[in-house]
N, C-alpha and C positions, 0 to 999 in steps of 0.2 A: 525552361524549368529544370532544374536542378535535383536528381533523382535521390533519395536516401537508400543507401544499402541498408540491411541487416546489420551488417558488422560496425557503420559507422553510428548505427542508431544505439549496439551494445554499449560502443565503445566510448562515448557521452553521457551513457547512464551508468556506467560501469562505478563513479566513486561515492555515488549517493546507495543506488544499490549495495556497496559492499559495505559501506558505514550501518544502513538497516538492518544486514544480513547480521555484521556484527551488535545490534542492539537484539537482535533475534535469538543470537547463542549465547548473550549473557542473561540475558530471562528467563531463558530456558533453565540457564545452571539455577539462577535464583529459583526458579519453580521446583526443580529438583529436591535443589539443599533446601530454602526455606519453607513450602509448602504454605503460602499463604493469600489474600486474595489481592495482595498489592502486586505482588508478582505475576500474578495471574493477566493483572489487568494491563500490567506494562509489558506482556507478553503479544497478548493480542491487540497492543494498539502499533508496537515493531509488526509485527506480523502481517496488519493490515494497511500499513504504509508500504511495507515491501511488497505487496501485492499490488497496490494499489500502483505504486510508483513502475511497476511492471509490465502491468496490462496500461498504463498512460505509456510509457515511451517509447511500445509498440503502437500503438491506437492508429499510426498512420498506414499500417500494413494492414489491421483489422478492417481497416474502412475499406481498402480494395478490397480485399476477402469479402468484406461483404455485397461490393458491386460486382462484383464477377460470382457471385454466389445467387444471388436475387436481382438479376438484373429488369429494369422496367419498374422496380417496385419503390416506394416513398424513403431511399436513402437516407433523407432528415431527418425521421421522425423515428429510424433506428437509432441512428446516429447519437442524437438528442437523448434518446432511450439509455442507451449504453452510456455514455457522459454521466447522466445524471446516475446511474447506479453505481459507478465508477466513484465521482465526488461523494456519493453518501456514505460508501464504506471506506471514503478518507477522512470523512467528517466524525464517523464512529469512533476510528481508532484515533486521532486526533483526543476524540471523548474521554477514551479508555484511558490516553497518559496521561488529561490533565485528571481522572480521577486515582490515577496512582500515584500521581504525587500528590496530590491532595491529604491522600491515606495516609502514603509514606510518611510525610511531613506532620500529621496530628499524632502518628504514633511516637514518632519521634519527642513530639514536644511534649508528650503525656510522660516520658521513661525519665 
């Protein structure tokens, strides 16, 4: 078995992470400058993808952490636990862009 470091696990998330980071700091400036709720919403749907994509590409270090933290106890059904709370705040922000463009796009064709 073939061990993952830290570093090689950064180092493989390292171009998706930084494309998010960067969808995170131009919604941000949008939120700034435009103050409005399309922005808002394209803010926290980056936001929650880089999160999300975060706490996934560690997931395999969490899981020892958490056998060596609770050991003897029903590791699956933490597991399974965390997973699924994981994909639901992917599925949110997933939500949140397709409702920004959504917005974006009706005000657009309304001007």
């Amino acid at each position: 078995m073939v061990r993952v470091t830290w570093l090689s696990s950064a180092l493989v998330s390292m171009p998706l992470l930084l494309a998010l980071g960067c969808g995170v700091a131009v919604c941000l400036a949008l939120v700034v400058h435009r103050r409005d709720l399309t922005s808002v919403l394209a803010l926290a749907g980056f936001s929650g993808l880089f999160v999300t994509y975060i706490i996934t590409s560690f997931s395999p270090f969490i899981v020892v952490w958490l056998e060596r933290a609770r050991p003897g106890r029903n590791l699956l059904v933490m597991v399974s636990a965390f997973t699924l709370a994981v994909s639901t705040v992917g599925a949110l922000a997933v939500g949140c862009l397709i409702g920004a463009l959504w917005l974006g796009l009706n005000r657009h064709s309304r001007q």
